[in-house]
C-alpha positions as a printed Julia matrix, in Angstrom:
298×3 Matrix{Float64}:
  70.28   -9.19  51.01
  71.85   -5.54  51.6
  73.82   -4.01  48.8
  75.83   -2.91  51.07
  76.63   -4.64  54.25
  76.15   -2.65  57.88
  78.71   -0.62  59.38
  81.03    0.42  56.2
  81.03    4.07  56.45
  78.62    4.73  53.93
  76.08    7.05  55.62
  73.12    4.83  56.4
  69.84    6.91  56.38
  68.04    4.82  59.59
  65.59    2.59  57.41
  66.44    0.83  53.92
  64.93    1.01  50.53
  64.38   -2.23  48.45
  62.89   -2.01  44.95
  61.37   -4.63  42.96
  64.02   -7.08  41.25
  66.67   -5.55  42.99
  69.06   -5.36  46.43
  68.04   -4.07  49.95
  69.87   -0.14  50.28
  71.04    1.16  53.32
  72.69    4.11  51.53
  71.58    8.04  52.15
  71.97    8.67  48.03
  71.7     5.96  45.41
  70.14    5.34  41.93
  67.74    3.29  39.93
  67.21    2.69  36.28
  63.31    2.35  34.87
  61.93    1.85  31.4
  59.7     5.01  30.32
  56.28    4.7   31.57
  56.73    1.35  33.84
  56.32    0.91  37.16
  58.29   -0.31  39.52
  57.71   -1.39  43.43
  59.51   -0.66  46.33
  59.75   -1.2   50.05
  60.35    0.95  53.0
  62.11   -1.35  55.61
  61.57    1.02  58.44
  60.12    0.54  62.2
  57.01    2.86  61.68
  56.47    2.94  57.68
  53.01    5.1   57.93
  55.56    8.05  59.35
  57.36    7.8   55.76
  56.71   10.27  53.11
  57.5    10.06  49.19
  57.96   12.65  47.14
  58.9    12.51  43.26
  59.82   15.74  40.82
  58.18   13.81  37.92
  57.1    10.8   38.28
  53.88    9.54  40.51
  54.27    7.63  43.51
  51.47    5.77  45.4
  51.58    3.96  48.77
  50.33    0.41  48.43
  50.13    0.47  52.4
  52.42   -0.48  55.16
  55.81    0.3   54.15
  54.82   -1.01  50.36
  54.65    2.16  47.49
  54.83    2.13  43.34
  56.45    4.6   41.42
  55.69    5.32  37.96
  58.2     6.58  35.35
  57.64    9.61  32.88
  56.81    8.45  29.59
  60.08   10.26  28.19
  63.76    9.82  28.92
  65.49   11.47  31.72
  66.43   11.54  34.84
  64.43   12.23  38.0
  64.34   11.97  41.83
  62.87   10.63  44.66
  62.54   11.9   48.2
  62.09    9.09  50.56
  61.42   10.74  54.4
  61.12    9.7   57.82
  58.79   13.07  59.02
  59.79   11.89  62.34
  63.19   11.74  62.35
  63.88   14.21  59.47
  66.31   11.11  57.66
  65.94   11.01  54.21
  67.24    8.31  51.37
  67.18   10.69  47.97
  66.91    8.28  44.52
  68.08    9.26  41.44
  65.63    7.58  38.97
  67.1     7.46  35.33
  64.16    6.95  32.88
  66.0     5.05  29.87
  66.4     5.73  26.59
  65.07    2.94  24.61
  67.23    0.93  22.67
  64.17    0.42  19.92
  64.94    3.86  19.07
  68.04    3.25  17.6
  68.71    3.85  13.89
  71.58    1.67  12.82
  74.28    1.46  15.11
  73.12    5.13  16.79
  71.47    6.29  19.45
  70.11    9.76  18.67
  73.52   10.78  17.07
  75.66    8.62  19.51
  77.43    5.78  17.85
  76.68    2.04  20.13
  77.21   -0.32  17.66
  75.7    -4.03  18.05
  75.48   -5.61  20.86
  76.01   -9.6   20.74
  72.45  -11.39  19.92
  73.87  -14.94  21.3
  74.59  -13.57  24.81
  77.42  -15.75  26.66
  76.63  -19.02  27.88
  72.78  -18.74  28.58
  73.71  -16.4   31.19
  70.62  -13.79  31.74
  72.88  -10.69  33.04
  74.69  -11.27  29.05
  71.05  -10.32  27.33
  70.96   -7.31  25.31
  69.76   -4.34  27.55
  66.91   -2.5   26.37
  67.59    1.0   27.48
  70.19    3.08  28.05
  70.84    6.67  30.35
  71.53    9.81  28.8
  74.15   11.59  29.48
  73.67   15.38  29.11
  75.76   18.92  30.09
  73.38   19.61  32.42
  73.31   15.89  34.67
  76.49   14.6   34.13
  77.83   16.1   37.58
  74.52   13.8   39.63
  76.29   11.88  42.35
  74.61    8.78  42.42
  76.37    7.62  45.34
  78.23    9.89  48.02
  81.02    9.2   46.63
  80.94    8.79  42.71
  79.13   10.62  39.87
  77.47    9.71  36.63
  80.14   11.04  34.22
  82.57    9.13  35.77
  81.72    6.18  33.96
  80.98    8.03  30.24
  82.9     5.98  27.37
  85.84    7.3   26.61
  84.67    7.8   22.95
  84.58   11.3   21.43
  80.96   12.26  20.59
  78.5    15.52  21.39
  75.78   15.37  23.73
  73.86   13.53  24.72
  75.86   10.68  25.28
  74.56    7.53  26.61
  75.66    4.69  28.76
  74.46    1.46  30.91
  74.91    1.5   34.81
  74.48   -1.25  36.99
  73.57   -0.74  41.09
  75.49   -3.25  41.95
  78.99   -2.06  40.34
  78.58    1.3   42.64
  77.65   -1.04  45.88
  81.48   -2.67  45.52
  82.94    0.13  44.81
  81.47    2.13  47.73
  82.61   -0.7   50.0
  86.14   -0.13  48.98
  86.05    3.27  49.78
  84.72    2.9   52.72
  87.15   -0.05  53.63
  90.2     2.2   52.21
  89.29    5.05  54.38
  88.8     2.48  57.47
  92.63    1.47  56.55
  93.7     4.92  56.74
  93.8     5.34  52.88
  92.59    9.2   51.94
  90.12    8.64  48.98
  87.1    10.65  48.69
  86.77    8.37  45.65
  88.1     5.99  42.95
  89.39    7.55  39.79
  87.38    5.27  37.36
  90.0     4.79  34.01
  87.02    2.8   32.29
  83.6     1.84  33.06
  81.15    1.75  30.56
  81.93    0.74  26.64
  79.69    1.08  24.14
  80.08   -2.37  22.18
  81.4     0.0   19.12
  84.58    1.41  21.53
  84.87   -2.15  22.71
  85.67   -3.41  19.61
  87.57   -0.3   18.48
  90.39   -1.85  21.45
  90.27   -5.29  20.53
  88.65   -6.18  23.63
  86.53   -9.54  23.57
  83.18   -9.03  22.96
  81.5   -10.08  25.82
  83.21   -7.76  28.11
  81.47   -6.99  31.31
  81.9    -3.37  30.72
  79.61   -3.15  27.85
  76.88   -4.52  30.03
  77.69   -1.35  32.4
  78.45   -3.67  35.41
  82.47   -3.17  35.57
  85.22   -0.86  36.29
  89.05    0.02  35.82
  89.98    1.54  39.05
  92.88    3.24  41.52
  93.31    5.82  43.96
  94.54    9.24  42.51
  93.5    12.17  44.97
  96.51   14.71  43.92
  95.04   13.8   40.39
  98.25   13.06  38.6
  97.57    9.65  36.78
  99.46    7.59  39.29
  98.49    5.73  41.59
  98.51    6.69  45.18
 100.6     5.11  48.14
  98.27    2.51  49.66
 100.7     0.76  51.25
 102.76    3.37  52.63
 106.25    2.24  51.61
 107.41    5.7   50.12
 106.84    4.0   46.22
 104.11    3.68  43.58
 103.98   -0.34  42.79
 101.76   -3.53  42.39
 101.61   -3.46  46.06
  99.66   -0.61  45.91
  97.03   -2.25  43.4
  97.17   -5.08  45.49
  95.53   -3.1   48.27
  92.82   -2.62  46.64
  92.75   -6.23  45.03
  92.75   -7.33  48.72
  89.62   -5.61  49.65
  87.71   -6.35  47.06
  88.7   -10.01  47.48
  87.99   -9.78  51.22
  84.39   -8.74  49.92
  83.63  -12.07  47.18
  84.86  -14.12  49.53
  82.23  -13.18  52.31
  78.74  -15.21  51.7
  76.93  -12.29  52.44
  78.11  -10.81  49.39
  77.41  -13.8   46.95
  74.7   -11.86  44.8
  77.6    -9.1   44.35
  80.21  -11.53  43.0
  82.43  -11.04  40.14
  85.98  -10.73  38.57
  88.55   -9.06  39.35
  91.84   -8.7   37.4
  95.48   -6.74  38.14
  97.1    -4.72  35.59
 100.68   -3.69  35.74
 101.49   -0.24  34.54
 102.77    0.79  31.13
 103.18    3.97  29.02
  99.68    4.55  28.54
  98.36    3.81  32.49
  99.5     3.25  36.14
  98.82    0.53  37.8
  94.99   -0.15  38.52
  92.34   -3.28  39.19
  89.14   -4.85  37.17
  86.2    -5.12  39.14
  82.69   -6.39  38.0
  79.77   -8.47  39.36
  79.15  -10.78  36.56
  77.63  -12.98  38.96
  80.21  -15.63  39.28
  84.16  -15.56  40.36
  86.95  -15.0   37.85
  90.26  -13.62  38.94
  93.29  -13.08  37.15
């Protein structure tokens, strides 16, 4: 299955990418996570694989034939990229490949000086997408600006908790596949967004408590979001509807799409919750979106 269905506007790059464990991509810039020193397999879906060339700044790669190569990580954190490119047709798919910090290195709640507290040993519900992760991305000065996607880049889903650098945080593919669909489907509607402004994404299970937020939130596991549409950047949500006011009908838009998206089969490895939030003193209106793996709306 395709993270992201064809023909939302997403650039597609003329041949897809599928890794091992994970999604079919048809995007032109995307990202993958990888323990240090592991490999990982991927697939070039493409009509004439042997005209496909891979290139990596620091990691190796190695074609297993046909369209079938292996990348292997650095043995330290960090992040690094991948050049996958059709020599024929000059159409490229460019992976960001984060090299994880590993959680065994932690000392107390802290990772290298950044506070992450505990995350739950009992998991929710035998669930595996609940298990404690065993890496995480760091965050630096110098590759916080990355776009993973065309449209979104990695700071945009930092905790909001004060610390130095590095700071660290958990990112799941499949969190950045919805939300490129709904930018995609908000520009097909005639909505200007050249992307979402993200009011939470990841918690570390420390800042999660700090808010009284249950402790099995989705966003500590890196796959959720607190979204809306601000392009003139002034903490209100844009005019999605078009009727002159900033409201719930607005939020609704987006709710819309995003229910438009669970609800198509295609999509059933994507599913997830997604929540409504009026505004108050502190934020505008906005939506909760997540692919825990199973429907929950509210």
């Amino acid at each position: 299955m395709a993270l992201l269905p064809k023909g939302v506007l997403a650039e597609e790059a003329g041949f897809a990418v599928k890794f091992q464990d994970c999604d079919t991509i048809h995007f032109q810039r995307f990202f993958q996570t990888v323990m240090p020193g592991k490999t990982i397999r991927f697939d070039v879906e493409s009509a004439d694989p042997y005209n496909i060339e891979v290139f990596a700044e620091k990691g190796s790669v190695k074609r297993k034939g046909g369209g079938q190569w292996a990348y292997t990580a650095p043995e330290i954190s960090g992040d690094d990229r991948l050049a996958i490119t059709n020599k024929t047709t000059d159409q490229s798919v460019v992976v960001t490949v984060f090299v994880l910090e590993p959680l065994s290195n932690m000392k107390g709640e802290y990772l290298n000086g950044y506070r992450i507290g505990s995350y739950p040993e009992e998991g929710y519900k035998g669930k595996s997408n609940y298990k404690k992760p065993q890496g995480m991305i760091e965050v630096t000065e110098e590759n916080k600006d990355i776009f993973i996607t065309s449209h979104f880049q990695l700071k945009q889903f930092l905790c909001k908790q004060e610390s130095e650098w590095p700071k660290y945080l958990i990112l799941n593919p499949k969190l950045l596949a919805k939300l490129e669909f709904l930018v995609s489907e908000l520009n097909k509607e005639g909505v200007k967004a050249k992307t979402l402004f993200v009011m939470s994404g990841y918690r570390t299970p420390y800042y999660n408590k700090s808010i009284g937020n249950v402790k099995n939130s989705r966003h500590i596991y890196g796959d959720a979001a607190d979204i809306y549409v601000d392009e003139n950047h002034d903490g209100v949500i844009d005019d999605l509807d078009h009727d002159g006011r900033h409201s719930m009908t607005d939020a609704e838009v987006l709710h819309k799409i995003i229910g438009r998206y669970d609800n198509d089969p295609d999509n059933e490895h994507l599913i997830g919750g997604l929540g409504k939030y009026n505004k108050n003193s502190a934020h505008t209106y906005f939506i909760h979106v997540d692919t825990r793996g199973y429907k929950a709306r509210w």
